[in-house]
Rosetta silent file (secondary structure, phi, psi, omega in degrees, C-alpha in Angstrom):
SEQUENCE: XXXXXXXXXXXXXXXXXXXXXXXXXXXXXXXXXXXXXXXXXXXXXXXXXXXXXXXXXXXXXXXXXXXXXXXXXXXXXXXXXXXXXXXXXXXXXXXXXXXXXXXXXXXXXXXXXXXXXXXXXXXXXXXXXXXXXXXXXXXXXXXXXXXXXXXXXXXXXXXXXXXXXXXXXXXXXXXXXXXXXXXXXXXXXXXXXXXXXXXXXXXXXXXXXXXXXXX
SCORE:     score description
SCORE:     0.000 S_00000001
   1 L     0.000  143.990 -145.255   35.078  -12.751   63.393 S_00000001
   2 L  -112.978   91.714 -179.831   33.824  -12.709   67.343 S_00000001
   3 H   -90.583  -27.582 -172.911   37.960  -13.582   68.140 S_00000001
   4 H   -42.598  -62.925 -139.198   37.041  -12.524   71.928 S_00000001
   5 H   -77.842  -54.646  161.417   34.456  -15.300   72.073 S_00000001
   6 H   -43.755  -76.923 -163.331   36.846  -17.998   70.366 S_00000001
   7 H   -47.012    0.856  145.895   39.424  -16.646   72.024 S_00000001
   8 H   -55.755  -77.632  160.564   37.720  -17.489   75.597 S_00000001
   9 H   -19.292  -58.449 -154.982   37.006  -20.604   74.642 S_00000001
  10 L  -113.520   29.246  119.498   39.688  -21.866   73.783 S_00000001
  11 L   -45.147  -82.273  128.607   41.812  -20.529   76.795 S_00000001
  12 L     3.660  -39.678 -147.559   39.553  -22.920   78.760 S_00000001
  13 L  -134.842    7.148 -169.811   39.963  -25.366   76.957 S_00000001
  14 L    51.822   29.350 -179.018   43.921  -25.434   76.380 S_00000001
  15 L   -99.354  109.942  173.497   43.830  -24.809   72.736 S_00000001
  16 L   -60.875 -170.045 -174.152   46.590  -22.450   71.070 S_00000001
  17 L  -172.639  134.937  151.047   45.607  -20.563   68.102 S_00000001
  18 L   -83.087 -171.713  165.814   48.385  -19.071   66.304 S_00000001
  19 H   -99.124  -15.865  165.380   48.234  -15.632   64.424 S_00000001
  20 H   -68.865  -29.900  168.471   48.274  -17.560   61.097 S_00000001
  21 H   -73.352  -38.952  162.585   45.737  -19.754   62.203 S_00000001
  22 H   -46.628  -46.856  177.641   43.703  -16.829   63.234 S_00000001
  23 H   -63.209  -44.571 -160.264   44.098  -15.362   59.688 S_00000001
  24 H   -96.621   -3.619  172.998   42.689  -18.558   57.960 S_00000001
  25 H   -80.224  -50.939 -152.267   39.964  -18.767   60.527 S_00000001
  26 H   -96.179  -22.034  164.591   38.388  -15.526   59.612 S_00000001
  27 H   -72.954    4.290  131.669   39.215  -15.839   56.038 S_00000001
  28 H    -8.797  -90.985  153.111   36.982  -18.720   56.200 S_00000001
  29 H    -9.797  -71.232  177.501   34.697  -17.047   57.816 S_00000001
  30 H   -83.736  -10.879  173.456   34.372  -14.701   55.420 S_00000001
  31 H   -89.791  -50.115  176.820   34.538  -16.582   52.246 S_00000001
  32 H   -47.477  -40.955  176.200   31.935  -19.053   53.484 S_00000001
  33 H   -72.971  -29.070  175.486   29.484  -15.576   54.348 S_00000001
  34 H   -80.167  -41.426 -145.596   30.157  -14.137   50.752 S_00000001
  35 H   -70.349  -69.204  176.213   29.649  -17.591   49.483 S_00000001
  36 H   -22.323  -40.467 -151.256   26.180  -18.079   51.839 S_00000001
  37 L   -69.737  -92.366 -153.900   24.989  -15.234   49.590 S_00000001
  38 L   -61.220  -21.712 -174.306   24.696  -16.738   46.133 S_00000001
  39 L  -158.375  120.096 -162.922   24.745  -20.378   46.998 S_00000001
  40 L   -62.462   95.024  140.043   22.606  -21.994   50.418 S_00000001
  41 L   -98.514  -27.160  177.915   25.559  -23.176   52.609 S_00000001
  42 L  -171.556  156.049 -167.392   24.699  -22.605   55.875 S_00000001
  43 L   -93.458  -24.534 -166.225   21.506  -20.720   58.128 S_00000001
  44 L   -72.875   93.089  171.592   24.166  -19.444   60.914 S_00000001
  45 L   -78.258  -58.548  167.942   25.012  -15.874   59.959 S_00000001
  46 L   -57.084  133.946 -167.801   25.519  -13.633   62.961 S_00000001
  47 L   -78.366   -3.636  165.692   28.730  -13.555   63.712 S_00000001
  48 L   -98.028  -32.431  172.081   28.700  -14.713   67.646 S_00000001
  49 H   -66.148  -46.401  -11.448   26.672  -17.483   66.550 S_00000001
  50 H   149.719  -47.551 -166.532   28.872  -18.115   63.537 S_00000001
  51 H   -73.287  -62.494 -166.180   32.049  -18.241   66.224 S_00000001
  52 H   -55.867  -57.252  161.362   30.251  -20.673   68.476 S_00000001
  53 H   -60.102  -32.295  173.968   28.529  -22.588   66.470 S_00000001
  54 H   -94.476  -71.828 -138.464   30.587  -23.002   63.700 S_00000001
  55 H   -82.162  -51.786 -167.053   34.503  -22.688   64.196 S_00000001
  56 H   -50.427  -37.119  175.896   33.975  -23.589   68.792 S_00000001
  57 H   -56.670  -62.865 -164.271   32.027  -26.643   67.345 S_00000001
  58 H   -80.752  -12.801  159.031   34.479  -27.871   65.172 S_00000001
  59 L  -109.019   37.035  134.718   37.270  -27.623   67.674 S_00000001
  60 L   -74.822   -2.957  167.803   35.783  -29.640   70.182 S_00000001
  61 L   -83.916  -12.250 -148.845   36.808  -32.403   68.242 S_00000001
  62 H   -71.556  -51.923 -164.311   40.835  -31.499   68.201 S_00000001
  63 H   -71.052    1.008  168.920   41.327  -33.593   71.857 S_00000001
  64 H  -128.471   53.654 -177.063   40.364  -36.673   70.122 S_00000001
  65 L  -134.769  120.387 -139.380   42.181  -36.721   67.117 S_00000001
  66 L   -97.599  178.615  174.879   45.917  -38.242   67.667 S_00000001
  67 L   -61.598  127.503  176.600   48.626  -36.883   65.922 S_00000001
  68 L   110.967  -54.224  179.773   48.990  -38.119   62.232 S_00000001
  69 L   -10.793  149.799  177.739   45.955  -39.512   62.056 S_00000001
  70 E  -115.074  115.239 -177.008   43.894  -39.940   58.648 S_00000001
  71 E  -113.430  112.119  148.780   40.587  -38.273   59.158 S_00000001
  72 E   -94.065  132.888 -162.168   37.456  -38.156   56.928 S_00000001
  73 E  -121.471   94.197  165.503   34.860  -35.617   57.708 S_00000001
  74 E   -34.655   75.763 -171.658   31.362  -37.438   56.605 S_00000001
  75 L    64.584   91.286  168.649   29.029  -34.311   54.876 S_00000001
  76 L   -78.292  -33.246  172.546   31.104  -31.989   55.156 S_00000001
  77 L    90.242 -126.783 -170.854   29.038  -29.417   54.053 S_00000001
  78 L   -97.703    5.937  179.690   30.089  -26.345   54.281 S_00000001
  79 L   112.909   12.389 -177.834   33.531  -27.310   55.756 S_00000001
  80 L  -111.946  116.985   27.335   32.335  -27.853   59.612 S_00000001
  81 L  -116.797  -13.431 -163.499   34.123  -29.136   61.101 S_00000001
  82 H   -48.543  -60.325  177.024   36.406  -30.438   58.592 S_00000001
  83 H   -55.874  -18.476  159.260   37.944  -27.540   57.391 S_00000001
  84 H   -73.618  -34.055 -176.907   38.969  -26.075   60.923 S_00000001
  85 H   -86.922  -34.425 -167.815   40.868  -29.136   61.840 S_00000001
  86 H   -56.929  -22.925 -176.705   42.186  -28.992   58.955 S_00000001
  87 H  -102.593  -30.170 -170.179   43.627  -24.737   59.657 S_00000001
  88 H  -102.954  -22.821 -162.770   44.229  -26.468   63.041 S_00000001
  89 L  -113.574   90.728  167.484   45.686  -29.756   62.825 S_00000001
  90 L   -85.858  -17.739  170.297   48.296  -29.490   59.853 S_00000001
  91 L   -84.900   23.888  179.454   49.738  -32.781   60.800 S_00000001
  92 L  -100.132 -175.582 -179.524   46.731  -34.650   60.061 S_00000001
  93 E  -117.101  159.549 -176.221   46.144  -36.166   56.770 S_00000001
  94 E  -135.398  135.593 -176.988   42.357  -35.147   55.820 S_00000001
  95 L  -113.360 -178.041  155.970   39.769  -35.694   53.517 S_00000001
  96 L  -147.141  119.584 -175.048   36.525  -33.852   53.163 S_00000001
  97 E  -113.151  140.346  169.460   33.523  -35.883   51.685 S_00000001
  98 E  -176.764  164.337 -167.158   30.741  -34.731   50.507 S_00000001
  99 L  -102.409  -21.905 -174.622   27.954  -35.380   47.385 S_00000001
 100 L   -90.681  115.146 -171.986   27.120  -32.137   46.187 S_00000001
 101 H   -64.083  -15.051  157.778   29.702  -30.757   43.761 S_00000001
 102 H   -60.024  -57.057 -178.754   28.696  -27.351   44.329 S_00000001
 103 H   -48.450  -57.888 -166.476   29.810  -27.867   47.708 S_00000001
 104 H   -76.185  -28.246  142.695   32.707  -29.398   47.121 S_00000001
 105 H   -31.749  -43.502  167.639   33.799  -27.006   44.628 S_00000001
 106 H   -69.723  -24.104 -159.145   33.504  -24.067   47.039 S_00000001
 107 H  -114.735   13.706  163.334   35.847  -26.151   49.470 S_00000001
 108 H   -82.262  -52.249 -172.121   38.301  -26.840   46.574 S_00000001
 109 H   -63.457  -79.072 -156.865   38.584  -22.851   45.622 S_00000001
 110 H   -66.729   16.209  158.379   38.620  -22.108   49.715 S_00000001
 111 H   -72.847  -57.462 -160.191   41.545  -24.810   50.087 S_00000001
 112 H   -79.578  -29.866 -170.906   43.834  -23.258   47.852 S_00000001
 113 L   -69.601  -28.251 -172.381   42.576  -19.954   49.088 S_00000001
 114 L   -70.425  -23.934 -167.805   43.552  -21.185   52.812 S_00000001
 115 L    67.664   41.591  174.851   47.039  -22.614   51.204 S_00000001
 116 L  -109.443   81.549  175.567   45.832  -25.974   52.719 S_00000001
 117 L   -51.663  -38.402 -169.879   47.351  -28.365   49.680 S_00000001
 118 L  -104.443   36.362  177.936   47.218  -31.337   51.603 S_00000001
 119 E  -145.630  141.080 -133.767   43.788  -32.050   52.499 S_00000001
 120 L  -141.086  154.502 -175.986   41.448  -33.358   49.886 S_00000001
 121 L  -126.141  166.425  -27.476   37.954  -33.174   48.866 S_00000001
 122 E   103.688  104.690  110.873   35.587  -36.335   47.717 S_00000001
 123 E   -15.569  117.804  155.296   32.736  -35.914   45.334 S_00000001
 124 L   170.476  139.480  159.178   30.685  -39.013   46.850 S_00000001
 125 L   -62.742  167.750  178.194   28.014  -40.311   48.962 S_00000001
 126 L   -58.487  -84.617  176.789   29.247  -42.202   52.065 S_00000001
 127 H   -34.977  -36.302  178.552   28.219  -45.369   50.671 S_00000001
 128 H   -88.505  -14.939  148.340   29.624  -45.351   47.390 S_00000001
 129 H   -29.009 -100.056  160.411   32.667  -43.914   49.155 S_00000001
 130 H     3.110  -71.162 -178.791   32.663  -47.148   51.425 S_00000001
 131 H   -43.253  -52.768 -165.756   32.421  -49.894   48.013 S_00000001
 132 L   -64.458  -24.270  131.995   36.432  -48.292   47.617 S_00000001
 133 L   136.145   -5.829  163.747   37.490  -50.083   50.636 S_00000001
 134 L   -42.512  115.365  131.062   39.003  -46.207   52.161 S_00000001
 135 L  -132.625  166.604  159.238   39.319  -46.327   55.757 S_00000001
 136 L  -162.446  176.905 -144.604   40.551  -44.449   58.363 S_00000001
 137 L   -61.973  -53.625 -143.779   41.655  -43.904   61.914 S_00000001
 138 E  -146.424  142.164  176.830   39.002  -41.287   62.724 S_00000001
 139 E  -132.429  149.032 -173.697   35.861  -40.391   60.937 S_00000001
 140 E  -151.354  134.792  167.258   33.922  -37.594   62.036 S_00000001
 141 E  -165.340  156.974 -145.154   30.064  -35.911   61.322 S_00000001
 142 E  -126.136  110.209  177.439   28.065  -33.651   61.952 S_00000001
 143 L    51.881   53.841 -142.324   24.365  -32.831   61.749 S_00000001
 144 L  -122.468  -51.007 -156.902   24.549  -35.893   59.015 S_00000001
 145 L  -172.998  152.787 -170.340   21.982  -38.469   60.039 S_00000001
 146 L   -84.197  119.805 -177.101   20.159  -40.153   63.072 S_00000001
 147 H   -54.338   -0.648  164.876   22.968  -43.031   64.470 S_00000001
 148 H   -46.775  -77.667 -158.365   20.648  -45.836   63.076 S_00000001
 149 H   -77.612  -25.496  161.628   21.642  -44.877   59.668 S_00000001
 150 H   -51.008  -39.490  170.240   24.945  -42.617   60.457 S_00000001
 151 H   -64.772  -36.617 -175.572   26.362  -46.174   61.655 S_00000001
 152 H   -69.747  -48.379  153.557   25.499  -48.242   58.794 S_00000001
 153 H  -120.784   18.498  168.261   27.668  -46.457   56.589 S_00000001
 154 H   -61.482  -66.867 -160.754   29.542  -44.130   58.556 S_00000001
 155 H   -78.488  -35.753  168.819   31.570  -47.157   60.405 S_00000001
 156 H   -48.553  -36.278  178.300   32.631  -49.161   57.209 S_00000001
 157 H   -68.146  -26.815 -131.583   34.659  -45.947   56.541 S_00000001
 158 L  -129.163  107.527  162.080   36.378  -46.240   59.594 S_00000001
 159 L   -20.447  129.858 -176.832   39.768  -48.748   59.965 S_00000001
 160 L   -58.101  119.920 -166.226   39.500  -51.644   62.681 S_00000001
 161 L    66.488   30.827  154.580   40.245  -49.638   66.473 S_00000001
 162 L   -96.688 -171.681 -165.773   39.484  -46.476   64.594 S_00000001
 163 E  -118.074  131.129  159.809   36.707  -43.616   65.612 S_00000001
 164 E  -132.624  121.907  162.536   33.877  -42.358   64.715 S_00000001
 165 E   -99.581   89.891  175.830   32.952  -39.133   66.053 S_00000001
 166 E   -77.814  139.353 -150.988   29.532  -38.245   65.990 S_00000001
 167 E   -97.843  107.075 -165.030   28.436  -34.804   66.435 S_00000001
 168 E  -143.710  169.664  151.123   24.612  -34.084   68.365 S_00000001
 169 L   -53.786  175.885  176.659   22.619  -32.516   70.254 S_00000001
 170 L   -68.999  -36.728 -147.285   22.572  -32.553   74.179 S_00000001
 171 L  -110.212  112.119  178.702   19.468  -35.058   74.418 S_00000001
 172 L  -141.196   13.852 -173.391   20.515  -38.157   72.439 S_00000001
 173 H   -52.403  -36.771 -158.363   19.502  -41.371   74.674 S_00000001
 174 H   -49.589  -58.339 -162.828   16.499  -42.162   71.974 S_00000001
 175 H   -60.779  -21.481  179.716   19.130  -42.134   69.028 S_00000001
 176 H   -89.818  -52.379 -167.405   21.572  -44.474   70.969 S_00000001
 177 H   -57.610  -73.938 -157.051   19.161  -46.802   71.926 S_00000001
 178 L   -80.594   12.954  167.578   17.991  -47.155   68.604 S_00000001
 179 L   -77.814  -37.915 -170.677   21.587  -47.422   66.738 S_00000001
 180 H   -13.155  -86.444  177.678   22.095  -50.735   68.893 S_00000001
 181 H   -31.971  -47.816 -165.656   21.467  -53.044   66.197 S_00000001
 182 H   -77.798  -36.871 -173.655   22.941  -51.146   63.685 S_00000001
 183 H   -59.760  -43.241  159.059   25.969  -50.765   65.636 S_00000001
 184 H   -56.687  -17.715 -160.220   26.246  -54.711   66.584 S_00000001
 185 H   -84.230  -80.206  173.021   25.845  -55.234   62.841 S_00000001
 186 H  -109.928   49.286  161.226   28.889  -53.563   61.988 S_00000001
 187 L    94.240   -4.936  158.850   31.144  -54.211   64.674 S_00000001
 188 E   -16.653  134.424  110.277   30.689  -50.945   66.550 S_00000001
 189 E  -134.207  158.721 -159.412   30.550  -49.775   70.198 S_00000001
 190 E   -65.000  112.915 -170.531   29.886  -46.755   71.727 S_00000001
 191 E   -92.933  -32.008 -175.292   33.524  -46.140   73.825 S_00000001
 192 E  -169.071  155.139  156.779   31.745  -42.627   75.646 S_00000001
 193 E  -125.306  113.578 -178.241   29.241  -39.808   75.354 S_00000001
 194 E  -113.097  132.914 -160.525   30.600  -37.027   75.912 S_00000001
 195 E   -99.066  125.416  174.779   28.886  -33.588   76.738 S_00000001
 196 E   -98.607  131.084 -177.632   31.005  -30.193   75.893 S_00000001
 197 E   -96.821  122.024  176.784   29.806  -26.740   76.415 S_00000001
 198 L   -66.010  -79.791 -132.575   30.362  -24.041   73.399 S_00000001
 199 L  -148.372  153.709 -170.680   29.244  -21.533   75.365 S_00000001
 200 L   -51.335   97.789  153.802   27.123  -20.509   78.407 S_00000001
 201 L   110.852   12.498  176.644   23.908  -22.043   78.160 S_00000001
 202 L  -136.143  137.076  161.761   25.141  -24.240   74.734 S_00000001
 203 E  -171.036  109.605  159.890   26.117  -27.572   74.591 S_00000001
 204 E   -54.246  152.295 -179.325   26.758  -30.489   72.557 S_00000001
 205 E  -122.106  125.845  179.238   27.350  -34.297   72.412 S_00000001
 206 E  -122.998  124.519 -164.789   30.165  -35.931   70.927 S_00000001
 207 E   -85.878   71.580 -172.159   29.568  -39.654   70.207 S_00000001
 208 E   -71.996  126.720  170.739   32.580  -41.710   70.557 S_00000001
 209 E  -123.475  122.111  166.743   32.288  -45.143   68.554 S_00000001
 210 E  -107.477  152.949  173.112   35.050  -47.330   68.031 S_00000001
 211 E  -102.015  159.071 -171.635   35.084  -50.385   65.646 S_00000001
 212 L   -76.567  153.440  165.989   36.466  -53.426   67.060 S_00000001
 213 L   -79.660  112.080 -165.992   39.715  -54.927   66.043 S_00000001
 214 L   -82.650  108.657 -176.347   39.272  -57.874   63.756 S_00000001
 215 L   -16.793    0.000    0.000   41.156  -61.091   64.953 S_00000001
């Protein structure tokens, strides 16, 4: 694990890291890269991309996630971002959703291997998720869906004056524009877009949406 490169980062950025947390980052790391071999989790391999891309990614969400909070992390994948706040944030309560049971299977075994007990994984599509009437304060995804259709059932998930943090690219006016509708629809709006830098010459957009608070 490229700890230098984190470890930059997040020096900048006011983030501690413990040495325990360090240990469950790179044993992660490394379970996810043995995993990658035998079963298609993720294209990012090299391990400076792998730092940046992966673990630097998923803590740019940590300054907007309050303390306590109940977080669902919307295609989870391979565990990005969820499973980092989850090694970082132990006082959150966490879910991890996702539909493919292969997936979710790997992030059951790499739970218990992490000793993270309290954070939970989902079999389920969003939508059929949704129908159970779970919400919560902060929903968060990543590389998921184009906001048209990440809002329609992304935001259902998400508790009245909760979050949804959507996870992009730098160049995202098109994608905004054309969420409008969906977002008036279910009670959405966009509170900021904000742009964060991994790394020199990297940078991402994180899409704050709150849902309004129903009289």
């Amino acid at each position: 694990m490229r700890k230098d490169i984190i470890e930059q980062w997040a020096s900048q950025n006011n983030v501690a890291i413990t040495d325990q947390q360090w240990m469950k980052l790179a044993a992660f790391q490394q379970t996810v890269l043995e995993t990658n071999k035998k079963m298609n989790l993720t294209a990012i391999t090299a391990s400076e991309d792998f730092a940046v891309k992966h673990i630097i990614d998923s803590m740019t969400l940590l300054p907007y996630i309050p303390s306590g909070a109940t977080v669902l992390d919307i295609g989870t994948g391979a565990g990005f971002p969820g499973v980092v706040l989850g090694i970082m944030r132990p006082d959150i309560k966490l879910s991890l959703l996702d539909s493919m049971k292969k997936r979710i299977s790997f992030l059951e075994e790499s739970l218990a291997m992490l000793q993270l007990p309290e954070v939970t994984c989902i079999p389920q599509r969003a939508e059929e998720w949704a129908r159970t009437g779970a919400q919560y304060d902060i929903c968060t995804a990543r590389a998921v869906a184009k906001m048209d259709k990440l809002v329609k059932y992304a935001l259902p998930l998400v508790a009245p004056g909760g979050t949804l943090l959507a996870m992009k690219g730098p160049d995202i006016e098109e994608e905004i524009d054309n969420a409008k509708p969906a977002l008036k629809k279910q009670g959405g709006s966009i509170k900021s877009v904000d742009l964060v830098r991994l790394a020199p010459g990297i940078e991402h957009s994180i899409i704050v949406v709150q849902r309004t608070v129903k009289d």
